[in-house]
Biopython code that builds the backbone (N, CA, C, O; Angstrom):
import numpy as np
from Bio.PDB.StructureBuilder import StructureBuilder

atoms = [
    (1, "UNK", "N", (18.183, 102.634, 70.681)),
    (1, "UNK", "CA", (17.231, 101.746, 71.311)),
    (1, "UNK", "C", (17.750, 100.314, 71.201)),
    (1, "UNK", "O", (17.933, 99.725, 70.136)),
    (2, "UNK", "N", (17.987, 99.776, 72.536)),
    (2, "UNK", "CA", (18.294, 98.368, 72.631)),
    (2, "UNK", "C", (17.332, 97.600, 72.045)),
    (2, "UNK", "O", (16.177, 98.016, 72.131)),
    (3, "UNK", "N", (17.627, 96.108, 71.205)),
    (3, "UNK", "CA", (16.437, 95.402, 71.195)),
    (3, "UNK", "C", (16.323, 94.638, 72.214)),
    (3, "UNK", "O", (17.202, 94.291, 73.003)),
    (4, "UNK", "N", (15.033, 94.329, 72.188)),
    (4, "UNK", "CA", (14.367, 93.543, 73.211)),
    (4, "UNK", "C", (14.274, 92.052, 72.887)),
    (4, "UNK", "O", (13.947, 91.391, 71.901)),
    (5, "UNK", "N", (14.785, 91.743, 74.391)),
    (5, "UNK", "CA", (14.962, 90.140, 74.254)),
    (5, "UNK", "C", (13.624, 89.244, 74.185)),
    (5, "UNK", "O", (12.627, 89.356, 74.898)),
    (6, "UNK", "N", (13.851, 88.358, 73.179)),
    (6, "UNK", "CA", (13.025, 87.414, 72.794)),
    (6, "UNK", "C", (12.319, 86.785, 74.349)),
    (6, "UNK", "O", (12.723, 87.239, 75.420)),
    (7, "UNK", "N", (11.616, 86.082, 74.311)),
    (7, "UNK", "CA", (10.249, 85.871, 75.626)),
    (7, "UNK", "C", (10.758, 84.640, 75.812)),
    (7, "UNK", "O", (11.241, 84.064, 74.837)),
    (8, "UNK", "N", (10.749, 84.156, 76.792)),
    (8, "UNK", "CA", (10.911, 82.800, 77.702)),
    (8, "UNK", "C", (10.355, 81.772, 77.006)),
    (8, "UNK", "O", (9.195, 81.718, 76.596)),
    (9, "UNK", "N", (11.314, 80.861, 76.869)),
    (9, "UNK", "CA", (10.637, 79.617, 75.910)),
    (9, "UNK", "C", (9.588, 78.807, 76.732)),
    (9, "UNK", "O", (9.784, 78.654, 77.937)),
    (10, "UNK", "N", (8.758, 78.412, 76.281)),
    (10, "UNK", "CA", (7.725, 78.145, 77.080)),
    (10, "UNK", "C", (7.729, 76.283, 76.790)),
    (10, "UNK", "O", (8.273, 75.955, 75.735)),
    (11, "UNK", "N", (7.302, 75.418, 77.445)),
    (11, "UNK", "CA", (7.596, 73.854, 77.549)),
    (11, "UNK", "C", (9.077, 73.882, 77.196)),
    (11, "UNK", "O", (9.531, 73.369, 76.173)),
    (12, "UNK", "N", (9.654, 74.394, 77.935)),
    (12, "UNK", "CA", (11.355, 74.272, 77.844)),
    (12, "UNK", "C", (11.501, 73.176, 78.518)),
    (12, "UNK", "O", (11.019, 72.879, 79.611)),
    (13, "UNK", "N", (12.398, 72.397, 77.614)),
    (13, "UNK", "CA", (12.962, 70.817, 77.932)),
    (13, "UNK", "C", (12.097, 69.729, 77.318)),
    (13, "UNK", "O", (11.977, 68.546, 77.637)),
    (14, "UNK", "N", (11.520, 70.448, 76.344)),
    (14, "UNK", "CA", (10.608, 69.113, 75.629)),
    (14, "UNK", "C", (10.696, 69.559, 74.104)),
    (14, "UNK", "O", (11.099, 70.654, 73.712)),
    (15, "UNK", "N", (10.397, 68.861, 73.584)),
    (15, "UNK", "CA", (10.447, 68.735, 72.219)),
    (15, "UNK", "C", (9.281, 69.550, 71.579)),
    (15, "UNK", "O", (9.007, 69.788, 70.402)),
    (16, "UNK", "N", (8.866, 69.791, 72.404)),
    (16, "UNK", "CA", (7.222, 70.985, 72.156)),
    (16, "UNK", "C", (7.444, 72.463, 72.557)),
    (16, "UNK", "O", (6.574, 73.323, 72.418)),
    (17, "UNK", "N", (8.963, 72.742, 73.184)),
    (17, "UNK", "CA", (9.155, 73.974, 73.310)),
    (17, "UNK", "C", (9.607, 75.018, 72.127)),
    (17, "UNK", "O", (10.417, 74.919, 71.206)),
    (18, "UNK", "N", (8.714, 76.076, 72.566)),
    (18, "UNK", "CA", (8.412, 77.466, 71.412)),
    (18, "UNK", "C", (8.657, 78.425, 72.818)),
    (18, "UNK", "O", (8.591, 78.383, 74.046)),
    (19, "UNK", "N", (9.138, 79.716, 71.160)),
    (19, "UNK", "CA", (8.852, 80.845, 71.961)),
    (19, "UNK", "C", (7.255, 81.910, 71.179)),
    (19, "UNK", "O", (7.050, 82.336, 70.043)),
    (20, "UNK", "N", (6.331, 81.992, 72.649)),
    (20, "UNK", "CA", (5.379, 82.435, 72.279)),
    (20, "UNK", "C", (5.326, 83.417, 71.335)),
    (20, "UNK", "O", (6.303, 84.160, 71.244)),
    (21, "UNK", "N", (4.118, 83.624, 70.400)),
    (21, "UNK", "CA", (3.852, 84.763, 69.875)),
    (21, "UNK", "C", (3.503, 85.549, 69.777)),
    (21, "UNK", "O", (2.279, 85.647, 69.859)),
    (22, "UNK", "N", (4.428, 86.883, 69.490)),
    (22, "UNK", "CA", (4.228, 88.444, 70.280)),
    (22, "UNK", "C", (2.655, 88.965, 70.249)),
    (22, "UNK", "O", (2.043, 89.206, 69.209)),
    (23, "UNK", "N", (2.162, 89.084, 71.483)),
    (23, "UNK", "CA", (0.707, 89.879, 71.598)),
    (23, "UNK", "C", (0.864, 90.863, 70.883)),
    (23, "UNK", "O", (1.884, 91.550, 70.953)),
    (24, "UNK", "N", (-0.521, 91.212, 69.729)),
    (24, "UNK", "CA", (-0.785, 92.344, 69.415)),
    (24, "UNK", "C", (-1.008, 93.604, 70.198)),
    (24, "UNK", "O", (-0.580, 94.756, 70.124)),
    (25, "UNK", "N", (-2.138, 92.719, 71.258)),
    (25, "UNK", "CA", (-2.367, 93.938, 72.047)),
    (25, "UNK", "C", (-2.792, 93.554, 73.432)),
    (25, "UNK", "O", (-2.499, 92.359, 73.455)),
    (26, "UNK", "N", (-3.199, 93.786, 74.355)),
    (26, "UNK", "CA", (-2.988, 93.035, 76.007)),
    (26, "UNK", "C", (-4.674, 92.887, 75.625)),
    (26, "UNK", "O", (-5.496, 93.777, 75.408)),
    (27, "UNK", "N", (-4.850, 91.240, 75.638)),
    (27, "UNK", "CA", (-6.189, 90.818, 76.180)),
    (27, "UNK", "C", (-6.557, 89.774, 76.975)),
    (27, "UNK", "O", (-5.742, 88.866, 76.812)),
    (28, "UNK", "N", (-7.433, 89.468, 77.788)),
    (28, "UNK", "CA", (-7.778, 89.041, 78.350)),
    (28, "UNK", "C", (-8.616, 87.511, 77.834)),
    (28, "UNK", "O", (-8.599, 86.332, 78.186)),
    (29, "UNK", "N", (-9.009, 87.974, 77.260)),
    (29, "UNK", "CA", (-10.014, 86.494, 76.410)),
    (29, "UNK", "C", (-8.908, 86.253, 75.032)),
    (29, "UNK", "O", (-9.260, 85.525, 74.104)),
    (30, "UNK", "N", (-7.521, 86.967, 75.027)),
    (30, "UNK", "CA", (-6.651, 86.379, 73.825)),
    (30, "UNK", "C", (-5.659, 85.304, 73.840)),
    (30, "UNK", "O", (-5.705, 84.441, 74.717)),
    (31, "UNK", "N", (-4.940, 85.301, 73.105)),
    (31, "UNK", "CA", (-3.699, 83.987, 72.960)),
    (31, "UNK", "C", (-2.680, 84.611, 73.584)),
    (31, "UNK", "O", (-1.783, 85.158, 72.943)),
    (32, "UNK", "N", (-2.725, 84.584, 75.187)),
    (32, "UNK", "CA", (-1.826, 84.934, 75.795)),
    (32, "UNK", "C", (-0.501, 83.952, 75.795)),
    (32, "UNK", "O", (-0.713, 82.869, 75.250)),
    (33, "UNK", "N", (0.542, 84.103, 76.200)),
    (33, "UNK", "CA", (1.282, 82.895, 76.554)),
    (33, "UNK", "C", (0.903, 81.275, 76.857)),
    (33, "UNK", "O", (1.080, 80.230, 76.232)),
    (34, "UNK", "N", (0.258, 81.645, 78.209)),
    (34, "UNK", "CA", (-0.419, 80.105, 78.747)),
    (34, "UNK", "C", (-1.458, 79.869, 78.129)),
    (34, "UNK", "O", (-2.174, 78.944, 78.510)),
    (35, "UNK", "N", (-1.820, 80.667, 76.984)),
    (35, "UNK", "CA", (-3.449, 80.496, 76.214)),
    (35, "UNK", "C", (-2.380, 79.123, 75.626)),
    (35, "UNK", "O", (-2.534, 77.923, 75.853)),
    (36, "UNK", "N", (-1.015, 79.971, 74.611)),
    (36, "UNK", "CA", (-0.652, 79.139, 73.266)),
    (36, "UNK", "C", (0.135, 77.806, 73.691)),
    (36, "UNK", "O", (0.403, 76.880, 72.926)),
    (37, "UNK", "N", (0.456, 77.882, 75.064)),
    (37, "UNK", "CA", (0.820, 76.475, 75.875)),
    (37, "UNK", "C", (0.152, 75.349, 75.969)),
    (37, "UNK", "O", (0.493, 74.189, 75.737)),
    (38, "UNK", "N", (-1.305, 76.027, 76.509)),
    (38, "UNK", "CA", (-2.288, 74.833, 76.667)),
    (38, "UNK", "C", (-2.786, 74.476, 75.659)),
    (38, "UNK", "O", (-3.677, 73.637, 75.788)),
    (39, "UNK", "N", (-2.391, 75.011, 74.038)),
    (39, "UNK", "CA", (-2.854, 74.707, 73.195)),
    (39, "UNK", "C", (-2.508, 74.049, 72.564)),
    (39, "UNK", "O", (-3.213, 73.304, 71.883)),
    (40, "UNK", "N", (-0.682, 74.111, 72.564)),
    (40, "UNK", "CA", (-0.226, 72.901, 72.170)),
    (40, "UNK", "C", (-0.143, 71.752, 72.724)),
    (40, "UNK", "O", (-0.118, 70.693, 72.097)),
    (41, "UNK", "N", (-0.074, 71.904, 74.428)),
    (41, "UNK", "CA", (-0.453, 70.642, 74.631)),
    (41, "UNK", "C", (-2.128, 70.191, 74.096)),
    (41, "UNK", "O", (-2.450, 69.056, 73.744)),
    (42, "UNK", "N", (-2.705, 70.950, 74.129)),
    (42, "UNK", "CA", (-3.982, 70.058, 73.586)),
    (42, "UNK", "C", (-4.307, 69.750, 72.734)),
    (42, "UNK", "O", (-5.233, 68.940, 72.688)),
    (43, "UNK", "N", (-3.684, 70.260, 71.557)),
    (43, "UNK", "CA", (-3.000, 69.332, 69.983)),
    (43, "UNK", "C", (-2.109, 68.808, 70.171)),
    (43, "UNK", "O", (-1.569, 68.602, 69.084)),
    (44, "UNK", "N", (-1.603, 68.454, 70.876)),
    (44, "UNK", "CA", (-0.283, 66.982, 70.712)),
    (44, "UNK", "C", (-1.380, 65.999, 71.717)),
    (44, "UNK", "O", (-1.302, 64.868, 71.236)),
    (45, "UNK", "N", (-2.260, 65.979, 72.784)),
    (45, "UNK", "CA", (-3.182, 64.942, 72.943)),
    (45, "UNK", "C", (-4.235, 64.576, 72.212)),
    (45, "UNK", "O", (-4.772, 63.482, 72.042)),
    (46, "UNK", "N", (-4.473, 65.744, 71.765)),
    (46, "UNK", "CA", (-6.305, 65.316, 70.513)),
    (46, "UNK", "C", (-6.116, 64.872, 68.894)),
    (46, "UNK", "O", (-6.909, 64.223, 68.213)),
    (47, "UNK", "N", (-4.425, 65.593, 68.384)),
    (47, "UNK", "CA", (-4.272, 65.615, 67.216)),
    (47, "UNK", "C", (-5.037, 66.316, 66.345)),
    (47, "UNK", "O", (-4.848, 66.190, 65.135)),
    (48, "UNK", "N", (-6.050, 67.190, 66.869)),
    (48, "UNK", "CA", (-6.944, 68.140, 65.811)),
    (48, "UNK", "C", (-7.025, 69.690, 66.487)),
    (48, "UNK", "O", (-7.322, 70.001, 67.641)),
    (49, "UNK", "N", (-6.746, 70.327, 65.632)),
    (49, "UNK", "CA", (-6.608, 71.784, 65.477)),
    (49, "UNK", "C", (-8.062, 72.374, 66.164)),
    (49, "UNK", "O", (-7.908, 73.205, 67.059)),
    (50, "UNK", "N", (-9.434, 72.003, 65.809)),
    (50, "UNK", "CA", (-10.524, 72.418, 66.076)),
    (50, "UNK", "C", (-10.819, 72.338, 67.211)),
    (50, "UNK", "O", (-11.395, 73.270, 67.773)),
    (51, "UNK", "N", (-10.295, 70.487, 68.231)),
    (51, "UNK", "CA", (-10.531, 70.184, 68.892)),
    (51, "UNK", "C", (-9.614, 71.055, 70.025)),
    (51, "UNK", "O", (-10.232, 71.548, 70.970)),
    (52, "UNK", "N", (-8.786, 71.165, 69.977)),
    (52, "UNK", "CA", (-7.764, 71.532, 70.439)),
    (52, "UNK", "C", (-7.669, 73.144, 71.000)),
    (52, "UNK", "O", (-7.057, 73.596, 71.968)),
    (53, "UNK", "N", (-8.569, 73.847, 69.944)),
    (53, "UNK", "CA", (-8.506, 75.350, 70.183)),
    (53, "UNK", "C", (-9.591, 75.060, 70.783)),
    (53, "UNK", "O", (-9.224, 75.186, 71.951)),
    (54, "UNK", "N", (-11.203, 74.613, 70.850)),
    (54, "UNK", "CA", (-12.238, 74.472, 71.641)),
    (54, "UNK", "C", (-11.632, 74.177, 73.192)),
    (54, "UNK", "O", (-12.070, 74.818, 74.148)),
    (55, "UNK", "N", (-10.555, 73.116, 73.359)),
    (55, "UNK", "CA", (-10.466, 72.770, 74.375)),
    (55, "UNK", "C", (-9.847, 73.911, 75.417)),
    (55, "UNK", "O", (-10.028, 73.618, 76.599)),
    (56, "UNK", "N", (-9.119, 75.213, 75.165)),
    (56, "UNK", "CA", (-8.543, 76.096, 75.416)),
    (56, "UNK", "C", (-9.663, 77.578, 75.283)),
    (56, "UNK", "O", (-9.131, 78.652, 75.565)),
    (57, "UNK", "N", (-11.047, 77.601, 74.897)),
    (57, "UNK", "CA", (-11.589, 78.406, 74.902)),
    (57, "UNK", "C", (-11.520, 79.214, 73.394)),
    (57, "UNK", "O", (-12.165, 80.254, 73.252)),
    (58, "UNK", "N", (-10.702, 78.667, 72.292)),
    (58, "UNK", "CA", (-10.398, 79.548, 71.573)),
    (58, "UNK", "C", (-11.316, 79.005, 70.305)),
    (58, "UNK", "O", (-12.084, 78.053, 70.442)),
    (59, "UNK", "N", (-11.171, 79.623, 69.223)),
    (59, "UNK", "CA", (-11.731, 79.021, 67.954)),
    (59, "UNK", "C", (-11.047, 78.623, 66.707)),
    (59, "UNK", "O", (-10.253, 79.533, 66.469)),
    (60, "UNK", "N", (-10.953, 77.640, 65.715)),
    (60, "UNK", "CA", (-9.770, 77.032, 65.238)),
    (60, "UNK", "C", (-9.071, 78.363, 63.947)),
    (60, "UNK", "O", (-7.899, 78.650, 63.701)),
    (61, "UNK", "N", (-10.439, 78.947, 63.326)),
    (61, "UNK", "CA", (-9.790, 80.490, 62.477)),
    (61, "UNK", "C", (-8.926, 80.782, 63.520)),
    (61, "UNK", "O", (-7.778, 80.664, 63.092)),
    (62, "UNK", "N", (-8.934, 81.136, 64.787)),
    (62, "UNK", "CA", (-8.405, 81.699, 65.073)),
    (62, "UNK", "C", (-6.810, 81.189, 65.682)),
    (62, "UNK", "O", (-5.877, 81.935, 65.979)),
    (63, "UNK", "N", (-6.847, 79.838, 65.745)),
    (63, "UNK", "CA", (-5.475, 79.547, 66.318)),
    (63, "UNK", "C", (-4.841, 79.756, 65.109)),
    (63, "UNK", "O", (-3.686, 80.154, 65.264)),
    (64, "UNK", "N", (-5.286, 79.592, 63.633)),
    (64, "UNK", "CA", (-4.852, 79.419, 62.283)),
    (64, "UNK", "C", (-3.900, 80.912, 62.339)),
    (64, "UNK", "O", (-2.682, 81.091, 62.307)),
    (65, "UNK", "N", (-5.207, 81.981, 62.449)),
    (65, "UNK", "CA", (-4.446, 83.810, 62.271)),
    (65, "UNK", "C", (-3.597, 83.789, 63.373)),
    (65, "UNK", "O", (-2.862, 84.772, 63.286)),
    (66, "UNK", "N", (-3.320, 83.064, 64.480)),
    (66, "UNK", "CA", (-2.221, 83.363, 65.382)),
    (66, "UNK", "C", (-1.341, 82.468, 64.644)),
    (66, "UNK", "O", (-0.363, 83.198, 64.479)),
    (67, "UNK", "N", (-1.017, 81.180, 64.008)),
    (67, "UNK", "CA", (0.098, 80.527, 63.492)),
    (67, "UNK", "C", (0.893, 81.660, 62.091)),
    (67, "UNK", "O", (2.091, 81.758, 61.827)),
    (68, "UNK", "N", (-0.166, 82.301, 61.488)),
    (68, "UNK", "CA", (-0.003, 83.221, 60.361)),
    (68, "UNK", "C", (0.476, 84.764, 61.064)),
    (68, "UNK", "O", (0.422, 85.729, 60.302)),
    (69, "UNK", "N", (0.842, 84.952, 62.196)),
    (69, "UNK", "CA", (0.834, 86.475, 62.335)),
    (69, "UNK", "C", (2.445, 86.058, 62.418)),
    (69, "UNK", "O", (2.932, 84.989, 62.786)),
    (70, "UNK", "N", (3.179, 87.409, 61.894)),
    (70, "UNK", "CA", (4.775, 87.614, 62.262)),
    (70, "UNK", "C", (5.632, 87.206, 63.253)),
    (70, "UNK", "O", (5.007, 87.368, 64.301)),
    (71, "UNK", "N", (6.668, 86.786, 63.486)),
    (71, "UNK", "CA", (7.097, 86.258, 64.466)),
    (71, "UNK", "C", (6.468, 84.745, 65.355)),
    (71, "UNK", "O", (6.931, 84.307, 66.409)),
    (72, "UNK", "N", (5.348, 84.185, 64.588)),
    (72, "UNK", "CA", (5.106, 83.343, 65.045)),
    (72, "UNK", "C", (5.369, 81.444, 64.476)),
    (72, "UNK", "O", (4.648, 80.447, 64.455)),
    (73, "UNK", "N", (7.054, 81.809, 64.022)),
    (73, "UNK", "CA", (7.866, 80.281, 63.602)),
    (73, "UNK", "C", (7.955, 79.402, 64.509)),
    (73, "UNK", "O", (7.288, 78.377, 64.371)),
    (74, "UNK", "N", (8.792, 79.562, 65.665)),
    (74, "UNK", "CA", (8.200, 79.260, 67.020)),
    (74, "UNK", "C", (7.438, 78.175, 67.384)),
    (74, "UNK", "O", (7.784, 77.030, 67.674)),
    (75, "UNK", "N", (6.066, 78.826, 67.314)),
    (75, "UNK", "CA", (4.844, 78.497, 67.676)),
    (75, "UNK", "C", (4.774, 77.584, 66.516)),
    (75, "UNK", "O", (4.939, 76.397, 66.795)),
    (76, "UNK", "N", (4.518, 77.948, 64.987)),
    (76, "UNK", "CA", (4.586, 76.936, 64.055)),
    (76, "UNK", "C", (5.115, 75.671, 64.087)),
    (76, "UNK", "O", (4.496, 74.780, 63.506)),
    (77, "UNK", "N", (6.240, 75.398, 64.710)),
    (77, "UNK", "CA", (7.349, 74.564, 64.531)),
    (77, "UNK", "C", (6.693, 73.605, 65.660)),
    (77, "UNK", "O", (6.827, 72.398, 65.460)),
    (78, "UNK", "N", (6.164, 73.915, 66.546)),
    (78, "UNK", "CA", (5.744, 73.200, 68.118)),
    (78, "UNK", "C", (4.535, 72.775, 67.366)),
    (78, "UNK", "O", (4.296, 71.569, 67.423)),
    (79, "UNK", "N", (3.792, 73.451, 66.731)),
    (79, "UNK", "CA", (2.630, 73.139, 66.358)),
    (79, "UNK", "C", (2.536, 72.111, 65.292)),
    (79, "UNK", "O", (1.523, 71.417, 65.210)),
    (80, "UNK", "N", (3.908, 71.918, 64.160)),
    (80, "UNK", "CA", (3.672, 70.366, 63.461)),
    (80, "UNK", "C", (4.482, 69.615, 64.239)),
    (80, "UNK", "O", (4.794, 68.615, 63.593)),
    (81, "UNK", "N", (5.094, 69.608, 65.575)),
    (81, "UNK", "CA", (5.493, 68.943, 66.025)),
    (81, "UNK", "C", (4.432, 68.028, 66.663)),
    (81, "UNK", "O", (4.466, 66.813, 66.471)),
    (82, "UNK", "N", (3.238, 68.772, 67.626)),
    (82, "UNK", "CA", (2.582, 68.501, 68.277)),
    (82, "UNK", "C", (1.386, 67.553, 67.493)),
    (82, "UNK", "O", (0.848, 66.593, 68.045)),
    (83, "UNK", "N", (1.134, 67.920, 66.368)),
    (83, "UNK", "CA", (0.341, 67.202, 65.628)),
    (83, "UNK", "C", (0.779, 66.004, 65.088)),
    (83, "UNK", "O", (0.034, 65.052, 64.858)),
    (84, "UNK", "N", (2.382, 66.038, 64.808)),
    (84, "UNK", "CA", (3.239, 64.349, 64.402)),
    (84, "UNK", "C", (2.590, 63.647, 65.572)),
    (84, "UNK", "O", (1.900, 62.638, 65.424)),
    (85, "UNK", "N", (2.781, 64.093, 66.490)),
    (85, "UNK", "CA", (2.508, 63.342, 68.034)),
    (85, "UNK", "C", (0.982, 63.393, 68.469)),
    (85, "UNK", "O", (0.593, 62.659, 69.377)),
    (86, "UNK", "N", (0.053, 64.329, 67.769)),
    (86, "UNK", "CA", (-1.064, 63.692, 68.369)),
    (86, "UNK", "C", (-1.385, 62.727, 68.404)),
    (86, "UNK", "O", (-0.798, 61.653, 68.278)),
    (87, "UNK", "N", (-2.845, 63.116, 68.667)),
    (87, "UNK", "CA", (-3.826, 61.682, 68.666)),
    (87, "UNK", "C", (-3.754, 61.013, 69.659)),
    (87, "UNK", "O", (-4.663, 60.210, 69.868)),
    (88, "UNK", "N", (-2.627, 61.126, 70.616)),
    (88, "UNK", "CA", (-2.303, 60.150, 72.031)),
    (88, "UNK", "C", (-2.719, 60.658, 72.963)),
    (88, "UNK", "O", (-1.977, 61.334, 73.675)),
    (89, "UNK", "N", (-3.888, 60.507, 73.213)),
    (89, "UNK", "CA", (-4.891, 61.425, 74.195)),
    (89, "UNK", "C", (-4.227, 60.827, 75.844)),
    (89, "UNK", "O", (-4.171, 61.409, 76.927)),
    (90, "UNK", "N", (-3.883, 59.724, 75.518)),
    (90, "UNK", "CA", (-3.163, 59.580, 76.976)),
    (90, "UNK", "C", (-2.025, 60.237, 77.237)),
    (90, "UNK", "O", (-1.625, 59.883, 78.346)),
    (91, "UNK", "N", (-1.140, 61.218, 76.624)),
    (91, "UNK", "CA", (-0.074, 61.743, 77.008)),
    (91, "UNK", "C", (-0.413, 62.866, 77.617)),
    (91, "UNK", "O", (0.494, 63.260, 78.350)),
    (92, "UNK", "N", (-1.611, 63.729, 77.612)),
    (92, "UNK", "CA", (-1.834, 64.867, 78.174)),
    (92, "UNK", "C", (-2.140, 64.078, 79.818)),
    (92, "UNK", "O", (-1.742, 64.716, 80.792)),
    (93, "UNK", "N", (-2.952, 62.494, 80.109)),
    (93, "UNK", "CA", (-3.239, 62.261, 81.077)),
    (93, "UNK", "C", (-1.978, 61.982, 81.872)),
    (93, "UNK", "O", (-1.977, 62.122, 83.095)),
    (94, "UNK", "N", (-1.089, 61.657, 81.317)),
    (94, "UNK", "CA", (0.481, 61.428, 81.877)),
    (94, "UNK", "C", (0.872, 62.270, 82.336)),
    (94, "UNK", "O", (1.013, 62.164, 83.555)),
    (95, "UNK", "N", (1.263, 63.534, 81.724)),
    (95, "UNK", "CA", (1.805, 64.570, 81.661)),
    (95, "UNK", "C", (0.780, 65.431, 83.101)),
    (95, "UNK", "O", (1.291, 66.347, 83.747)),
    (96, "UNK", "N", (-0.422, 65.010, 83.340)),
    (96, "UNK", "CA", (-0.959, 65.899, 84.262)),
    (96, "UNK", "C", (-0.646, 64.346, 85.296)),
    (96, "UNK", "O", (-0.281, 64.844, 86.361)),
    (97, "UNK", "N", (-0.632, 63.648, 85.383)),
    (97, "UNK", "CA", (-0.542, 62.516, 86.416)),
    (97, "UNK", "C", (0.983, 62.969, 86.989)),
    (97, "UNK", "O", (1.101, 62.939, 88.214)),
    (98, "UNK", "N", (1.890, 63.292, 86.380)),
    (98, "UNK", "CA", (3.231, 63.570, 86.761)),
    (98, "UNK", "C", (3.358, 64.813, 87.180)),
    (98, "UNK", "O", (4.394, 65.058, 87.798)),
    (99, "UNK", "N", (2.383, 65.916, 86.976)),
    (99, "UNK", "CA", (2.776, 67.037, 87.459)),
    (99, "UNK", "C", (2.124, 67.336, 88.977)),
    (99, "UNK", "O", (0.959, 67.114, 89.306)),
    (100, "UNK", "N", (3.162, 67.887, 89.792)),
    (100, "UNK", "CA", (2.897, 68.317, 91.374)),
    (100, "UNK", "C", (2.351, 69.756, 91.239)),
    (100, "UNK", "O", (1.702, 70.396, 92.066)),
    (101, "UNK", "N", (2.732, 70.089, 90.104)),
    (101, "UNK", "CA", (2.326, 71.508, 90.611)),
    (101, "UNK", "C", (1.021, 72.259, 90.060)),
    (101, "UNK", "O", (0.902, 72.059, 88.851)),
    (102, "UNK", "N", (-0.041, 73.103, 90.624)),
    (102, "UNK", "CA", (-1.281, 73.386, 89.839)),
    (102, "UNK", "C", (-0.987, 73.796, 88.231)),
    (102, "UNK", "O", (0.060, 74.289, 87.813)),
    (103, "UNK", "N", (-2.010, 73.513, 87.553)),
    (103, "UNK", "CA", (-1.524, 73.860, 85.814)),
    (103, "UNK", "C", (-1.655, 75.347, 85.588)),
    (103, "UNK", "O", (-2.778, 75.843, 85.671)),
    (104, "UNK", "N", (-0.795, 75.969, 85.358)),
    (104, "UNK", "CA", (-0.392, 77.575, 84.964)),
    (104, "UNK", "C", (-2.064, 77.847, 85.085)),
    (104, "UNK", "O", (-3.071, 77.207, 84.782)),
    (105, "UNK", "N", (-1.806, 79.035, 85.641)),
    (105, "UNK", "CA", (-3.396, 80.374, 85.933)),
    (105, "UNK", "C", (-3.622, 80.482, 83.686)),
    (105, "UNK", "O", (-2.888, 80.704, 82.723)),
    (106, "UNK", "N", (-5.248, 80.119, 83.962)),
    (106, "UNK", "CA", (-5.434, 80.732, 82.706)),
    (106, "UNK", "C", (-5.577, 79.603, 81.645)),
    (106, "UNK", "O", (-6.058, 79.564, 80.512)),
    (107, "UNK", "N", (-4.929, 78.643, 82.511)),
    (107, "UNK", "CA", (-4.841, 77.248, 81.270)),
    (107, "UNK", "C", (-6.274, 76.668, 81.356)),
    (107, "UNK", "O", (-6.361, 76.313, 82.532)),
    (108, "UNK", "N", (-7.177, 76.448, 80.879)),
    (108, "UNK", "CA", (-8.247, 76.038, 80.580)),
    (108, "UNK", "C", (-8.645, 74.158, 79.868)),
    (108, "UNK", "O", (-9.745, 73.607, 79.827)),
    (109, "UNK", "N", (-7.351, 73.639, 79.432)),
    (109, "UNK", "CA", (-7.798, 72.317, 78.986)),
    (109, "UNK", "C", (-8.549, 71.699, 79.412)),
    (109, "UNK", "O", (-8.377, 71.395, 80.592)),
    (110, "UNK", "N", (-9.572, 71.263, 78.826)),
    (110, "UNK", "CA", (-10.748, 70.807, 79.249)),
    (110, "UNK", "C", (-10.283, 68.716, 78.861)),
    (110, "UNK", "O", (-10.120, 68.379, 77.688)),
    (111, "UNK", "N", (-10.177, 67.849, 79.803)),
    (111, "UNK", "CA", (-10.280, 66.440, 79.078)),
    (111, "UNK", "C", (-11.551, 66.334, 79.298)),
    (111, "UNK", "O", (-12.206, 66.978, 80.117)),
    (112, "UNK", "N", (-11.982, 65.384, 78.449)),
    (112, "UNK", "CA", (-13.091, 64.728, 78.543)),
    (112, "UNK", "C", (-12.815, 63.410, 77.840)),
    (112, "UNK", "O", (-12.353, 63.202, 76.718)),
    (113, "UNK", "N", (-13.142, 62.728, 78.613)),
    (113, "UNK", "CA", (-13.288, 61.109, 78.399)),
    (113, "UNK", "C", (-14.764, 60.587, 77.321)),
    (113, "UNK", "O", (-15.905, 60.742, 77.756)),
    (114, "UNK", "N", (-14.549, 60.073, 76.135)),
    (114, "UNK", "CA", (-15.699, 59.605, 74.771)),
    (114, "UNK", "C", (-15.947, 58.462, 75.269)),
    (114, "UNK", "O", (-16.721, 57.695, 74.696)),
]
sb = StructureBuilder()
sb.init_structure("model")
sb.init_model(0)
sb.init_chain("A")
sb.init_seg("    ")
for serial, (resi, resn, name, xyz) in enumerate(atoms, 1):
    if name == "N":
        sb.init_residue(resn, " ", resi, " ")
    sb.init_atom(name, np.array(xyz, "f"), 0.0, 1.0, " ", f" {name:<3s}", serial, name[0])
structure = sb.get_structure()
């Protein structure tokens, strides 16, 4: 049995690129790929873990047991990256001001302006 190649780095070409972490099991309301994308971008704009998984639909236990499951260094590594860099709530507005193209199916970031 061949092994199987590692998954498409996801924010490839930025300093926030990871490779996602392997689904347990196929869900629909889970930390799919574009779940754990929009999540880091939404901790590198909010700088908080709580805020950040709310903003993506998720709950913060739970982004925690996805940073803690196997194979997920990756994701870890993007994730104290993203937090050195939070707090700059204007970089997520940049980052969508510069993009032409609709934001990946599934991505949910919610901004809201305080």
């Amino acid at each position: 049995m061949e092994p199987t190649p590692p998954p498409a780095q996801l924010l490839a070409g930025t300093c926030l690129a990871f490779h996602p972490v392997p689904q347990q099991r196929r869900r629909a309301d889970g930390w799919t790929p574009i779940m754990q994308q929009c999540f880091i971008r939404a901790l590198e704009a909010m700088g908080s873990v709580g805020q950040a998984a709310r903003a993506v639909g998720m709950g913060r236990r739970s982004a925690y047991r996805l940073r803690d499951r196997p194979g997920a260094e990756s994701f870890a590594q993007a994730w104290d990256r993203a937090i050195s860099m939070g707090g700059c709530g204007s970089s997520i507005m940049r980052w969508i001001a510069r993009s032409t193209a609709s934001p990946p199916s599934g991505c949910c970031v919610a901004v809201r302006s305080t």
